[in-house]
C-alpha positions, 0 to 999 in steps of 0.5 A: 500500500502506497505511503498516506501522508498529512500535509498543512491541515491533514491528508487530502487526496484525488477522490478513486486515485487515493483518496479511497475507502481502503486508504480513508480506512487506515486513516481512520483506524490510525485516529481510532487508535490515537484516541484509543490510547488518550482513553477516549470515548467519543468522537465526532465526524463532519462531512462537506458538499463533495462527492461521496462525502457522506459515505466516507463520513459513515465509513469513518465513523463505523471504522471508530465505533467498531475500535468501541468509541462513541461515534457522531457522525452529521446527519447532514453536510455541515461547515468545518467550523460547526463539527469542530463546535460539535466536538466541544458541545458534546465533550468528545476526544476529538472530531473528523472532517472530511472535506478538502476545503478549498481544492479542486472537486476531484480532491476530498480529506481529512481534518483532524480536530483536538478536544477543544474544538479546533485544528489538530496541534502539529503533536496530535497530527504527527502521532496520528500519522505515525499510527498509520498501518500499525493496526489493520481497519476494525470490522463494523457490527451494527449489533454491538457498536454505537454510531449515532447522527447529530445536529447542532444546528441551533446550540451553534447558533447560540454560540455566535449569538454570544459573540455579536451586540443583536440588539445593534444587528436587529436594529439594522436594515442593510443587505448582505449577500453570501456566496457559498460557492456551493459549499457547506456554509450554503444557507447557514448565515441566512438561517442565523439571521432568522433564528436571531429574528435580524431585519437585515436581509441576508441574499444567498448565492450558490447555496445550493450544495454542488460537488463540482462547486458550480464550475470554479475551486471553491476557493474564495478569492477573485478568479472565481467570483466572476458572477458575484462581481457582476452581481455587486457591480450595481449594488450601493453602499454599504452592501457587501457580499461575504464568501465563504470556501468549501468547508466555510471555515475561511472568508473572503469579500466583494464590496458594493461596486464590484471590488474584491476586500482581501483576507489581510483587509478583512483581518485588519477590520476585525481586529480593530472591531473587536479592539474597538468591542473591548477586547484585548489579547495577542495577535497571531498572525502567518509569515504570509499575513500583511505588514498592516496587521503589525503595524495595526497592533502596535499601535493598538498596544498589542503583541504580535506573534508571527507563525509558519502557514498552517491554522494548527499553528494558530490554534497551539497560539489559541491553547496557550491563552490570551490571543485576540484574533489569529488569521492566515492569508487564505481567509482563515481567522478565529477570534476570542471567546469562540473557538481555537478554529476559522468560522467563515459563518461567525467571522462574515457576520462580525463584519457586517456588524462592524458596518452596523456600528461605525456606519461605514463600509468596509472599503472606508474601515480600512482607509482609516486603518491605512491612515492609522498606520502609515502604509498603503496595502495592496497584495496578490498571489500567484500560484503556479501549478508545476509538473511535478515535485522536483521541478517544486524543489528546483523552484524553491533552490532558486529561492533561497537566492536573493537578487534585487526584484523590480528595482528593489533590493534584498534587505532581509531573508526569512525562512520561517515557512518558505523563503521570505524575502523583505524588499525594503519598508513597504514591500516584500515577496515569499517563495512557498511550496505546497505540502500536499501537490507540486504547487508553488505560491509566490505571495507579494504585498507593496503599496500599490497594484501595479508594483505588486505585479511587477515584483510577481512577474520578476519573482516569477522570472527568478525561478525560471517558471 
């Protein structure tokens, strides 16, 4: 049997290549045991939109309950963030997603979840991976094991309501759209706002499940919300669209007029609107994560912590205590007195509460956060799609050594995660390879568009791609 290994946040895979019963049984049988050995009794299992999803859910959670734990299983397609809020609502050892998140729809996967209710630690990962094939996959018995359905539906909605000001949003009358791109997160703001009784009008888009995700990666950024930006063209202020990927745990956003609001914008906006709430704490943030959020919590009094990409390395942030908010380039972010997890669904409505209390749109939000701080953001992403991985790791050889980029020199090199080169005050251009396939990500922020793309295109040049 081929080799299972788990990439940044668990083991995805091409669903009938290796992503297969066979193989999801060893990865469940490897869980079985971990929790096993912790003297565990329950465990959840969530499942998203993707093709099969539900079977390899029950196929999971038979492989657990025939190891003699309690298994919880969905009883329908939920969001990443609502099965890790399962886990703590019923006080389980720990949880399985299966989903792959953002990838394309041939992909499915395997999210490991800790006991309170986010990304498995780096620790629990690597022993659940270490376990794999050291016990062959547990026989199911309907007659003499526990599987059993569940929906949170409504004690997850509690839950967000203890983190927004309702009396503030049920005095509001805006509009605010959500694109699900199919994913799990389809209908779930929408439904928010009638258990909460909001006059605001949530409008939904693509909320209907769809395994192939309506023809796009359900990933939330500009490529593929070509008819939310032609929906929001013609929309007015202070309307935005919140977006939510595959899983719903990340979030991105359209404003009114058709303009893409990035993850770095959306983290700088909640973190001064929970700063302005009250709140205070450390800032975790990614090596990919803007200069504005550093900058942002020093001016606040803050302290920052900068960690490798990957939320497990939040949630080890999260577990130590005292964090504010933390939250990585790809939209991921969780924040205080919630869960150590992303929540697409809780972080879109904390938004529009935002708006709801400075009366202002997002676009004018992080205006005043740029004045704030002294610097002028703008950011892209470029991720190049190799043949194979040793043309990935040519790539990165290349990275680690510096020229100057579009006039600009080298004034510092970080190697954290990838290789990070800092081009001066204002600017700077990371080189990262992908865990789980032969992909490369060049990510640039400057001050403004045009030298974004030209640093891009030299980094690009550089590495011979």
């Amino acid at each position: 049997m081929d080799p299972i290994r788990f990439g940044t946040d668990g083991w995805r895979g091409i669903i009938a290549e290796d992503y297969t019963f066979q193989n999801l049984r060893r990865v469940a049988q490897a869980y079985a045991d971990y929790l096993r050995e912790k003297g565990a009794g329950e465990v959840v299992v969530g499942f998203d939109a993707r093709f099969l999803s539900e079977r390899f859910a029950l196929v999971t959670g038979k492989v657990l309950a025939a190891n003699g734990l309690k298994a919880r299983v969905a009883k329908r397609l939920v969001p990443t963030p609502v099965t890790s809020f399962a886990v703590v609502h019923y006080g389980a050892a720990g949880g399985a997603m299966i989903t792959a998140s953002h990838n394309p729809p041939e992909y499915n996967g395997f999210k490991l979840k800790g006991p309170y209710g986010g990304s498995a630690t780096p620790e629990i990962v690597a022993e659940v991976e270490g376990r794999i094939d050291q016990n062959p996959p547990a026989a199911y018995d309907a007659s003499a094991h526990e599987l059993v359905r569940f929906d949170v539906q409504k004690p997850y909605f509690g839950k967000v309501s203890e983190m927004l000001d309702l009396e503030l949003l049920r005095a509001y009358e805006g509009v605010l759209y959500h694109d699900a791109m199919g994913g799990a997160g389809g209908g779930w703001i929408s439904g928010y706002a009638r258990y909460a009784e909001l006059r605001l009008e949530v409008r939904d888009l693509h909320a209907a499940p769809h395994p192939l995700f309506y023809g796009v990666n359900p990933e939330p950024i500009p490529k593929n919300l070509t008819t939310l930006f032609a929906l929001m063209k013609n929309e007015e202020d202070p309307t935005f669209a919140a977006v939510t990927d595959g899983d719903a745990d990340r979030i991105g956003a359209v404003l009114a007029g058709g303009r893409y609001f990035n993850s770095h914008q959306i983290f700088a906006v909640l973190l001064k609107h929970l700063f302005d709430k009250g709140y205070r704490g450390r800032v975790v943030k990614t090596v990919s994560v803007s200069k504005v959020i550093d900058l942002l919590a020093e001016k606040l009094g803050l302290e920052v912590v900068t960690t490798p990409v990957g939320f497990k390395y939040i949630t080890d942030e999260f577990l130590k205590g005292g964090v504010l908010i933390g939250g990585e380039e790809s939209g991921g972010i969780g924040v205080i007195g919630h869960l150590p997890e992303r929540d697409g669904i809780l972080n879109a409505l904390l938004l529009q509460e935002s708006v709801a209390r400075t009366g202002k749109p997002l676009a004018e939000q992080f205006a005043e956060i740029e004045r704030l701080v002294g610097f002028r953001h703008a950011f892209d992403r470029l991720d190049l799609h190799l043949e194979s991985n040793e043309e990935k790791d040519r790539a990165m050889e290349r990275a680690k050594e510096p020229v100057p980029l579009a006039g600009r020199p080298v004034t510092k090199v970080e190697t954290l995660d990838g290789v990070k080169w800092h081009l001066g005050e204002d600017a700077w251009v990371l080189f990262r390879p992908s865990g789980t396939e032969p992909v490369l990500r060049i990510y640039v922020e400057a001050p403004d568009p045009g030298e974004v793309e030209k640093i891009l295109k030299a980094a690009r040049a550089h590495l011979g791609l």
